[in-house]
C-alpha positions as a Markdown table, in Angstrom:
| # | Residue | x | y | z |
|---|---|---|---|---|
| 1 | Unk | 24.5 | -15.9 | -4.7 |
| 2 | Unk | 22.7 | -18.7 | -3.1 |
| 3 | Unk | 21.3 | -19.5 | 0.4 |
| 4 | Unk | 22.0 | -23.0 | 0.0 |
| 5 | Unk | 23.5 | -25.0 | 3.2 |
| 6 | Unk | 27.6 | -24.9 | 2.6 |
| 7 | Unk | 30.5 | -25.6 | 5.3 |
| 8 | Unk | 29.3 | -22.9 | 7.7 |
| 9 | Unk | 25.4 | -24.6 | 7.9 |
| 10 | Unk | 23.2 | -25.1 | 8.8 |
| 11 | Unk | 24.1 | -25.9 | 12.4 |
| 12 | Unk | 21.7 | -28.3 | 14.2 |
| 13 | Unk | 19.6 | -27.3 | 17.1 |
| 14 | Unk | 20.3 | -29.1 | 20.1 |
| 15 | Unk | 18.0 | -27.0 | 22.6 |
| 16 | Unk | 15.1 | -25.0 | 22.2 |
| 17 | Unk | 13.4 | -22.6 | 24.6 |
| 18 | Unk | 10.7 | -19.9 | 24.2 |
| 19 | Unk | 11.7 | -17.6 | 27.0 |
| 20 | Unk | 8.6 | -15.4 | 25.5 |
| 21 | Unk | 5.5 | -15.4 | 24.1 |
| 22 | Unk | 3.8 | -12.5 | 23.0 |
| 23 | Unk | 3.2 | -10.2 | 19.4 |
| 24 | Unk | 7.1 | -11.2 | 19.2 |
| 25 | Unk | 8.9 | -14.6 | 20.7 |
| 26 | Unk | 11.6 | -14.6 | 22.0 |
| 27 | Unk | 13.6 | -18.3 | 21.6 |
| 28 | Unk | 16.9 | -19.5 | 23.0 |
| 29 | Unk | 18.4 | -22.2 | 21.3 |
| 30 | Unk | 21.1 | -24.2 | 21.7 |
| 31 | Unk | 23.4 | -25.3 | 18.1 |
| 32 | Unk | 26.2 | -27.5 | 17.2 |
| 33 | Unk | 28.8 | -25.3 | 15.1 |
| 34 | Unk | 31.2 | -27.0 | 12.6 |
| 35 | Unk | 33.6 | -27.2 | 15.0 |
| 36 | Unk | 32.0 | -29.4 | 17.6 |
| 37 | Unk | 31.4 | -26.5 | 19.8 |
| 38 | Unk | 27.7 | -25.7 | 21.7 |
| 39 | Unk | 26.3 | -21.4 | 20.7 |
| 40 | Unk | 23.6 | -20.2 | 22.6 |
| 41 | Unk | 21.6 | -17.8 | 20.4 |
| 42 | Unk | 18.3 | -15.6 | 20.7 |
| 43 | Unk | 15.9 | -15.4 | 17.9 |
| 44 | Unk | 12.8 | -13.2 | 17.8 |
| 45 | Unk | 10.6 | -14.6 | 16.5 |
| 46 | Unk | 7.6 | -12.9 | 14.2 |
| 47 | Unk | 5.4 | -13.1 | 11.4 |
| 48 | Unk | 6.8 | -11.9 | 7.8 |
| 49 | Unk | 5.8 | -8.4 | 7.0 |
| 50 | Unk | 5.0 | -7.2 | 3.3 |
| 51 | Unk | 5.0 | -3.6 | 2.1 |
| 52 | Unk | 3.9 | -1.7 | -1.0 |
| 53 | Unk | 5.2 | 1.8 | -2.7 |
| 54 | Unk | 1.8 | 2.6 | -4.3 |
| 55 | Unk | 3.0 | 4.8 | -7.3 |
| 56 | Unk | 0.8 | 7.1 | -9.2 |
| 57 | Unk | 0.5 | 7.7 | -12.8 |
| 58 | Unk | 1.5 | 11.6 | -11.8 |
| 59 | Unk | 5.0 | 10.3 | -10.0 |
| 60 | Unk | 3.7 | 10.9 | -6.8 |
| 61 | Unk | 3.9 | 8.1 | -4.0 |
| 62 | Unk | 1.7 | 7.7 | -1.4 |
| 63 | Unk | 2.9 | 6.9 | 2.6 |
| 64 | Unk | 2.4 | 7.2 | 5.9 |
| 65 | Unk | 4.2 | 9.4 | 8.5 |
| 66 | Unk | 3.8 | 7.9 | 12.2 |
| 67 | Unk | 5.1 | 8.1 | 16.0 |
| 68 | Unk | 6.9 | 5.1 | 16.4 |
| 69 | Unk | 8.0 | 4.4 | 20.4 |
| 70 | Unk | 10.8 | 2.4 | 19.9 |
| 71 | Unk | 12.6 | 5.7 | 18.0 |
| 72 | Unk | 10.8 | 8.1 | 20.0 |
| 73 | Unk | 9.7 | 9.9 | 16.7 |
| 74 | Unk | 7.9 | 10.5 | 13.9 |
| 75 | Unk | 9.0 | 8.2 | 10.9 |
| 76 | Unk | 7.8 | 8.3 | 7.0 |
| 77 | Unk | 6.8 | 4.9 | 5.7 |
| 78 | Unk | 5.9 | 2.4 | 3.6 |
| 79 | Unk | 2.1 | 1.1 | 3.6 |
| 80 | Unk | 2.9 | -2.4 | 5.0 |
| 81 | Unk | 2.0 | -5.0 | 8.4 |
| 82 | Unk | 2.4 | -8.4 | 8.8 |
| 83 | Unk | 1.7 | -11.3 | 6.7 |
| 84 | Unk | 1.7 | -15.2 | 7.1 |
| 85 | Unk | 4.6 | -16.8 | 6.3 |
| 86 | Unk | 2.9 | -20.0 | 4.4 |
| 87 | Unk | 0.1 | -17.7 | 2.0 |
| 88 | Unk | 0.9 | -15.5 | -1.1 |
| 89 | Unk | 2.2 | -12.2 | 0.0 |
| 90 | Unk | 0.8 | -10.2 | -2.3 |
| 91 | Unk | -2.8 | -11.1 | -1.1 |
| 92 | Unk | -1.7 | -9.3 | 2.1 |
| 93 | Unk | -0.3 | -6.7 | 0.2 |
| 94 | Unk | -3.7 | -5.9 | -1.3 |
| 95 | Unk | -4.8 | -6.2 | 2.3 |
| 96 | Unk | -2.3 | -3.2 | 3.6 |
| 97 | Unk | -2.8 | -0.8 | 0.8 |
| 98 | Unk | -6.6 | -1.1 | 1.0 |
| 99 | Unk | -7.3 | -1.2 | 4.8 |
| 100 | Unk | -4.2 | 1.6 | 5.5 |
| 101 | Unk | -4.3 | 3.7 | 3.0 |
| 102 | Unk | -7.7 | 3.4 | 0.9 |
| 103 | Unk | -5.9 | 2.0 | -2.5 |
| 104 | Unk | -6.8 | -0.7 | -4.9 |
| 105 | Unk | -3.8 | -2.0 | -7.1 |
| 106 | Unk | -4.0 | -3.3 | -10.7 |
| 107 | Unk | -0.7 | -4.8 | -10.6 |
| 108 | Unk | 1.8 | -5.7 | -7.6 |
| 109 | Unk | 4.8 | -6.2 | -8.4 |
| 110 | Unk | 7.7 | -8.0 | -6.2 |
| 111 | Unk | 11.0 | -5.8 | -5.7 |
| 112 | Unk | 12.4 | -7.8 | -3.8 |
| 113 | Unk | 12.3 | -10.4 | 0.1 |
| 114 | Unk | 14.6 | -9.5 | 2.7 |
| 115 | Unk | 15.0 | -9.6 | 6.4 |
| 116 | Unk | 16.1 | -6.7 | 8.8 |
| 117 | Unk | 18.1 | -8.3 | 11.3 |
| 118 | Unk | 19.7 | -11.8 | 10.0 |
| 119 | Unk | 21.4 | -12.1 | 13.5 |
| 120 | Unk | 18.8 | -12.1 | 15.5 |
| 121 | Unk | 15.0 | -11.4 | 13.5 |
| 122 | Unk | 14.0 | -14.5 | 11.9 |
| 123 | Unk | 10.7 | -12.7 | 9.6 |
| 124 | Unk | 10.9 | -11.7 | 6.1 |
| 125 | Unk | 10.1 | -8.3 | 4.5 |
| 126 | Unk | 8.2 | -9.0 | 1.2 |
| 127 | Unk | 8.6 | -5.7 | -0.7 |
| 128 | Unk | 6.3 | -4.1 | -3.9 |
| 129 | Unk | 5.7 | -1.3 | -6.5 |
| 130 | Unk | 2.2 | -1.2 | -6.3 |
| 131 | Unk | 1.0 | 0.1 | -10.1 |
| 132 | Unk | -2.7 | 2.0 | -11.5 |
| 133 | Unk | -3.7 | 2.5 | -8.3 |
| 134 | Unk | -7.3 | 3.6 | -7.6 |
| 135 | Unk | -8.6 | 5.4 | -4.5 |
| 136 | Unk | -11.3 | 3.3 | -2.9 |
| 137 | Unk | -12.7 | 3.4 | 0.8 |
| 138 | Unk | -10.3 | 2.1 | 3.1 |
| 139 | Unk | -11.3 | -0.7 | 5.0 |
| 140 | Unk | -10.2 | 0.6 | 8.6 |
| 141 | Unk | -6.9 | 0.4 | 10.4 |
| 142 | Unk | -6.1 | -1.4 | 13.3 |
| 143 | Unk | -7.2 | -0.3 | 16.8 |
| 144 | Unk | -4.4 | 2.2 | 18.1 |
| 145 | Unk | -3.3 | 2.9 | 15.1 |
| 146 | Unk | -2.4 | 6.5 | 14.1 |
| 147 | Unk | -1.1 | 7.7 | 10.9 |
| 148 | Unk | -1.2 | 10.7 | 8.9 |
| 149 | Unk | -1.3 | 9.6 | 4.8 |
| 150 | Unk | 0.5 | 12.2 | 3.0 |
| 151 | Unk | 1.1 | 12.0 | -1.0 |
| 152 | Unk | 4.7 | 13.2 | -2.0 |
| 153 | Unk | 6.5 | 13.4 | -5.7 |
| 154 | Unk | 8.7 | 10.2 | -5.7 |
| 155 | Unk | 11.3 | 12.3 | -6.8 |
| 156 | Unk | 11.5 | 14.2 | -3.4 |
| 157 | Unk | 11.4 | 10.9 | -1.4 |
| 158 | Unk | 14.2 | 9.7 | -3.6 |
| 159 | Unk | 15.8 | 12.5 | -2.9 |
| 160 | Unk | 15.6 | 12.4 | 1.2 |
| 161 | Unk | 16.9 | 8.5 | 0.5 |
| 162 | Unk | 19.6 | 9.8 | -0.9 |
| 163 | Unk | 20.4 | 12.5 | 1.5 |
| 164 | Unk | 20.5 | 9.8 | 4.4 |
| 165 | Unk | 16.8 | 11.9 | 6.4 |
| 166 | Unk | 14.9 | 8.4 | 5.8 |
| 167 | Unk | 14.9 | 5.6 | 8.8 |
| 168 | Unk | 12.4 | 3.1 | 7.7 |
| 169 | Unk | 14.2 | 0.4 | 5.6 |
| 170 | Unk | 11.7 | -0.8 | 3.1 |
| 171 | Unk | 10.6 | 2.6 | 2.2 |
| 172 | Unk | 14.5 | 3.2 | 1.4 |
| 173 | Unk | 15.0 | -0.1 | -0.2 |
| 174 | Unk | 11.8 | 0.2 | -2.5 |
| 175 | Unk | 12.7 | 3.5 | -3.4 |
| 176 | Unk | 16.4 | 2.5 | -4.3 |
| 177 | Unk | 15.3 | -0.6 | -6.3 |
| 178 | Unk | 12.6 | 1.8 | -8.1 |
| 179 | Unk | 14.7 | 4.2 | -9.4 |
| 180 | Unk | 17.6 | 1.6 | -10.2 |
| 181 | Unk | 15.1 | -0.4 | -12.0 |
| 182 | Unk | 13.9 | 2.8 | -14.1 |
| 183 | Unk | 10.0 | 2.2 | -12.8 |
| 184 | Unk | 9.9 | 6.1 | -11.5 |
């Protein structure tokens, strides 16, 4: 599978406006499709994000349960936040585990890049197994930020993958490509 421009694209931007500014843009642009006609679409615009399953020896995983507003409820995650799109993500990988949860990695290791909303999100999810972990002071979270860490048996999380009780995409997605990969 490639990404590579075919017949459908890419389709040139005739218009640009940022209707937005703010921890997210919002930007309307105008394209020329393939077939001569004008689209209006929205984008929201953001930073890329990069998250990390850190994976003990024992099995166990460690994560982060938090309110989220925009669900209205409490949500098990991944260790992650946001990450500049032109720098090594890894580096701010490193950065998540250690300021969010207090853990040092020996060895990242990429599962995979995707996005969550290709119609309409234009930022990237860099996703990692993070591997001989050590617990080390954490270097502080970010103002009005609230999360519980709580260390579960990766075997249960698969589990509540499995069983459809798990919202947050990248933990799901790391956890899948984990066990499909044979790393837990």
């Amino acid at each position: 599978m490639s990404d590579t421009p075919g017949p459908f694209g890419p389709w040139p931007v005739i218009e640009r406006h940022v209707r937005y500014r703010g921890r997210f843009d919002v930007v309307e642009e105008r394209r020329l499709t393939p077939d001569g006609e004008i689209l209006w679409t929205t984008v929201v615009a953001r930073w890329d994000s990069v998250v990390a399953l850190p994976l003990w020896d024992d099995g166990t995983v460690t994560l982060v349960r938090q309110f989220r507003p925009p669900l209205g409820r409490v949500t098990l995650e991944v260790p992650g936040g946001g990450a500049d799109r032109d720098a090594d993500p890894a580096v701010f990988a490193a950065r998540e585990l250690a300021e969010e949860v207090g853990i040092e990695a020996a060895e990242l290791l990429p599962l995979t890049t995707t996005v969550a909303f290709s119609g309409a999100v234009d930022a990237k999810i860099h996703i990692f197994l993070a591997r001989g972990l050590r617990a080390i002071p954490s270097a502080g979270r970010d103002a009005h930020e609230f999360v519980e860490i709580v260390r579960l048996p990766f075997a249960e999380v698969y589990q509540w993958v499995i069983a459809g009780e798990l919202v947050d995409a990248p933990l799901v997605m790391a956890t899948l490509l984990v066990r499909a990969r044979g790393l837990a």
